[in-house]
C-alpha positions as CSV (number, residue, x, y, z in Angstrom):
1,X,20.9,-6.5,-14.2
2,X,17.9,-4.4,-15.4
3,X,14.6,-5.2,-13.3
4,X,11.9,-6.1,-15.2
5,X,9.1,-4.0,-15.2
6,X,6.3,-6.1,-15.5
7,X,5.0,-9.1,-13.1
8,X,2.9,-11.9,-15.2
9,X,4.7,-12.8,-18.5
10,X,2.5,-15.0,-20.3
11,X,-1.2,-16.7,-19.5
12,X,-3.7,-19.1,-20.1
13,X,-7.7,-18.8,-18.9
14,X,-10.0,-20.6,-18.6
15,X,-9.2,-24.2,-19.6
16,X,-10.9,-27.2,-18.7
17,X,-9.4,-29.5,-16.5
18,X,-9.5,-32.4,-18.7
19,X,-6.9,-30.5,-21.0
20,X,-4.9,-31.6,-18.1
21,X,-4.7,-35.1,-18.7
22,X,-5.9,-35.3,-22.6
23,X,-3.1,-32.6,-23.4
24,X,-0.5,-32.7,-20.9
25,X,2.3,-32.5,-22.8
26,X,1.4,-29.5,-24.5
27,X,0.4,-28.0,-20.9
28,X,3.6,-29.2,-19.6
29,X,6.0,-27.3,-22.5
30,X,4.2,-23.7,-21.1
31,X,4.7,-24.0,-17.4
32,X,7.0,-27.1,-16.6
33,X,9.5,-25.9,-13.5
34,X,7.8,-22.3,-14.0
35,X,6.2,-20.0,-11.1
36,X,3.4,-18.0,-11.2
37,X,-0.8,-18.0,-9.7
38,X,-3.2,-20.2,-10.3
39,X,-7.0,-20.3,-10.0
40,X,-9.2,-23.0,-10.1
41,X,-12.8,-22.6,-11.1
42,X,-16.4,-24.6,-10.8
43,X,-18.5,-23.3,-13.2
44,X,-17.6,-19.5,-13.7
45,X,-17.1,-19.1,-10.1
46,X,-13.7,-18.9,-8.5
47,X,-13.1,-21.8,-6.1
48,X,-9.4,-22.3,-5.7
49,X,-6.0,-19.7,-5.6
50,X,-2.8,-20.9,-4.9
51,X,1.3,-20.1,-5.5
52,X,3.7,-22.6,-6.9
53,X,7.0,-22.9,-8.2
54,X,6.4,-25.6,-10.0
55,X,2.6,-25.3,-12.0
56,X,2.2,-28.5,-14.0
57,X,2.7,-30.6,-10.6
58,X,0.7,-28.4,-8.5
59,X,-1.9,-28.3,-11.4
60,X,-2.0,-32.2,-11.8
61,X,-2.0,-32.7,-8.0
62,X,-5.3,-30.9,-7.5
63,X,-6.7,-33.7,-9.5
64,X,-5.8,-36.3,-6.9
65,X,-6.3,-34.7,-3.5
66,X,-8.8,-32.9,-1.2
67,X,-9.9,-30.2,-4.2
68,X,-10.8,-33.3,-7.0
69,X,-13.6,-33.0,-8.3
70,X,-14.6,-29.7,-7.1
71,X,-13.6,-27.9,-9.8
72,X,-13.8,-28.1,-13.9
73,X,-11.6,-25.4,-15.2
74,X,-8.0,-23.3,-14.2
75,X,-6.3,-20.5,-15.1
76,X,-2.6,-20.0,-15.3
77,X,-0.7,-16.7,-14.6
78,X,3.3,-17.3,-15.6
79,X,5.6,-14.4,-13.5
80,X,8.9,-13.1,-14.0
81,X,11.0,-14.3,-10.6
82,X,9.3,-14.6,-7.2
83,X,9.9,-11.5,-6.0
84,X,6.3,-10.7,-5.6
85,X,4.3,-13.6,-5.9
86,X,3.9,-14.0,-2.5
87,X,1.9,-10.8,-1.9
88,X,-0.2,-11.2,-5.2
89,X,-2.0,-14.3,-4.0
90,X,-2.4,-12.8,-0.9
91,X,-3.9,-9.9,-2.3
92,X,-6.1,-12.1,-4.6
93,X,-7.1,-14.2,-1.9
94,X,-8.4,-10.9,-0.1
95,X,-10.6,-9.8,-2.9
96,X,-12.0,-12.7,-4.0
97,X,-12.6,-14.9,-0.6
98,X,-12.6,-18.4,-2.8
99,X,-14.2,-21.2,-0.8
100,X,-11.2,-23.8,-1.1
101,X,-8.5,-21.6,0.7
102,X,-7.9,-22.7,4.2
103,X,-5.8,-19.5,4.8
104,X,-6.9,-16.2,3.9
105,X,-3.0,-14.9,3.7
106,X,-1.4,-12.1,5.0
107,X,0.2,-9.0,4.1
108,X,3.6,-8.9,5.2
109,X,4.5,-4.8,5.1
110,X,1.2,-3.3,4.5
111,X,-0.8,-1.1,7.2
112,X,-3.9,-1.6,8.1
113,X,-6.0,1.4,7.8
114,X,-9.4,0.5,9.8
115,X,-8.2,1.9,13.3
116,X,-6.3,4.7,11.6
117,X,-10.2,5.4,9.3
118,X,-12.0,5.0,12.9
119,X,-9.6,7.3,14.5
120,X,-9.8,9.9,11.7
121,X,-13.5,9.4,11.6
122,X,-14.2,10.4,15.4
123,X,-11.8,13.1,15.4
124,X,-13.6,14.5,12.1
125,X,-16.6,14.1,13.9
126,X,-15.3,16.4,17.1
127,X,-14.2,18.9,14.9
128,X,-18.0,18.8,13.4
129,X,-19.4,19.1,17.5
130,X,-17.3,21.6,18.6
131,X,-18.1,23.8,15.6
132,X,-21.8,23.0,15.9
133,X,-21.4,23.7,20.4
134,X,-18.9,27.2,19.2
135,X,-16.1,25.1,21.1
136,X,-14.3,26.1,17.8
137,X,-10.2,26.7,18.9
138,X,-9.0,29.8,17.1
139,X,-5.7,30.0,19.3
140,X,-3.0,28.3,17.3
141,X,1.0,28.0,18.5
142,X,4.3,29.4,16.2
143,X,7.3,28.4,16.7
144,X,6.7,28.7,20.6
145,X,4.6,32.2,20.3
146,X,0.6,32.9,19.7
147,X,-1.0,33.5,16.7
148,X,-4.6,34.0,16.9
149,X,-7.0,33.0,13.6
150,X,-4.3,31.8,12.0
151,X,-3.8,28.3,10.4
152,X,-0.7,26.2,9.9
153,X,-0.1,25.7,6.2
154,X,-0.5,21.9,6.1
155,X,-3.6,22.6,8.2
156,X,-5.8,21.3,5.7
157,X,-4.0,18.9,4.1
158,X,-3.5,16.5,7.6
159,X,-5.5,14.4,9.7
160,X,-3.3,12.5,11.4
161,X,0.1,12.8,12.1
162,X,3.0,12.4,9.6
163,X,6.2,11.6,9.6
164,X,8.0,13.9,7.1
165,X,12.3,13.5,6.0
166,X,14.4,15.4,4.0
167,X,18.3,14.9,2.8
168,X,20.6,18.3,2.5
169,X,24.2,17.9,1.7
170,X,24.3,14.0,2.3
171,X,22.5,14.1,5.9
172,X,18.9,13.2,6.8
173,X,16.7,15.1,9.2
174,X,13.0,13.7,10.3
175,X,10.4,16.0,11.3
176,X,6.8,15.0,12.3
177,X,3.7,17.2,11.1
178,X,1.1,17.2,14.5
179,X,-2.6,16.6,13.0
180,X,-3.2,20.3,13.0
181,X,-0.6,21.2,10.2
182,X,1.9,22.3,12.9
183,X,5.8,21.0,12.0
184,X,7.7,19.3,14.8
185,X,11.3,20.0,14.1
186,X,13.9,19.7,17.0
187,X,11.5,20.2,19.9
188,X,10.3,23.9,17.9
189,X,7.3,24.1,16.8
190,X,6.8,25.7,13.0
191,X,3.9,27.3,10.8
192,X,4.5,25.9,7.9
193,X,7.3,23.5,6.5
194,X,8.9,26.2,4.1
195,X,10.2,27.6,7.4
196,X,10.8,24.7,9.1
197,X,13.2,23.5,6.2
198,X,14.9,27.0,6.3
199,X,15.8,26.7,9.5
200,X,18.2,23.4,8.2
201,X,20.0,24.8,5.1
202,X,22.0,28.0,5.1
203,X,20.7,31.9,5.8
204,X,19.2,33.4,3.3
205,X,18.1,30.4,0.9
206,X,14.5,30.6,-0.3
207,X,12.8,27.0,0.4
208,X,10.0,25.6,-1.4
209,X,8.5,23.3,1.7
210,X,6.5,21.2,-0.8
211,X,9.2,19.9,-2.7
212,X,12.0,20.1,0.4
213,X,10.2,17.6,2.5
214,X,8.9,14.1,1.9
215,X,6.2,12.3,3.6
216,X,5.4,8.3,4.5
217,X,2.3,8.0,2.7
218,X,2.6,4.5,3.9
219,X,5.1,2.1,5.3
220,X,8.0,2.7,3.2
221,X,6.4,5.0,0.4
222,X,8.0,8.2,0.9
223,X,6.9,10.9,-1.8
224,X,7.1,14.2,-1.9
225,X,4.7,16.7,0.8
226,X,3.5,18.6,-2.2
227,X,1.6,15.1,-3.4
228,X,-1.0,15.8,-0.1
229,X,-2.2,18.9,-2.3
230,X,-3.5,17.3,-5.3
């Protein structure tokens, strides 16, 4: 079975909510035993999101309980499967905060980046202090020996740590890259990942690090290390 590429299938905006009772049946043909998001509006202000499986009886229902008469118009959004519903209303219900959702919903995979920004921020900020006080390191560490003035080659690509994978001849290794560019491969320590990935396939093979490895950009998005340099 081919997976469709595309989410919302067919739509309707903006429709008064007395087209709900004046022209039901022609409301109930489009998204009778259908899935998809909804949105309820007062005025041109968003005051209602919600999920359902089934949209005419969800739709109807809101004339009848808590949300009656608190809103005047709706939009439907018709999807293809269920698959990511879920996460859509949730991400909707993020952005636009409407003031008839209880729950604000929750992302179920996704990361949240505001430690990992503060982090990044203070440690930007050292960097900045230590330049300014000529703290400045110069003394960096390859592959277990002393190289002074020079820079690991993901040096200024990183700010954090990254977990980095690759897949040679039907195996997987994992590496990590430490926030100062430095590749942690098998407790050795490497200047740059060309070299690091040398060390896995045979003697003699030229390897292009950028294109060898692959990084988590985020929790289960692995693309390849040579995305961090555009």
């Amino acid at each position: 079975m081919v997976k469709s590429e595309h989410l919302v299938c067919q739509h309707l905006e903006n429709i008064s909510s007395n087209a709900l009772e004046k022209y039901q049946k022609i409301i109930r043909q489009y998204v009778r035993r259908r899935s998809g998001i909804y949105a309820l509006y007062r005025g041109d202000r968003i005051y209602y999101v919600g999920l359902a499986s089934n949209l005419r009886s969800r739709l109807k229902g809101h004339l009848r309980d808590r949300h009656r008469n608190l809103w005047d118009r709706f939009s439907v959004y018709l999807t293809i499967g269920n698959d990511y519903t879920k996460e859509l209303e949730s991400l909707i219900l993020h952005i636009s905060k409407p003031i008839g959702n209880k729950v604000k919903g929750k992302f179920k995979h996704s990361e949240n980046l505001y430690r990992l920004f503060a982090k990044d921020i203070r440690v930007v900020q050292k960097k900045e202090l230590n330049q300014i006080l000529g703290r400045e390191m110069t003394q960096l560490v390859l592959d277990g020996k002393s190289k002074k003035g020079r820079k690991p080659t993901l040096a200024k690509y990183v700010q954090r740590r990254l977990k980095i994978r690759t897949r040679y001849k039907g195996k997987i290794y994992k590496a990590l890259v430490r926030r100062d560019g430095m590749v942690l491969f098998k407790k050795r320590k490497f200047y740059s990942p060309s070299v690091a990935g040398g060390s896995i396939v045979a003697k003699g093979t030229a390897i292009n690090g950028w294109y060898f490895w692959e990084y988590e950009r985020a929790p289960g998005d692995w693309v390849r290390l040579n995305e961090l340099r555009r």
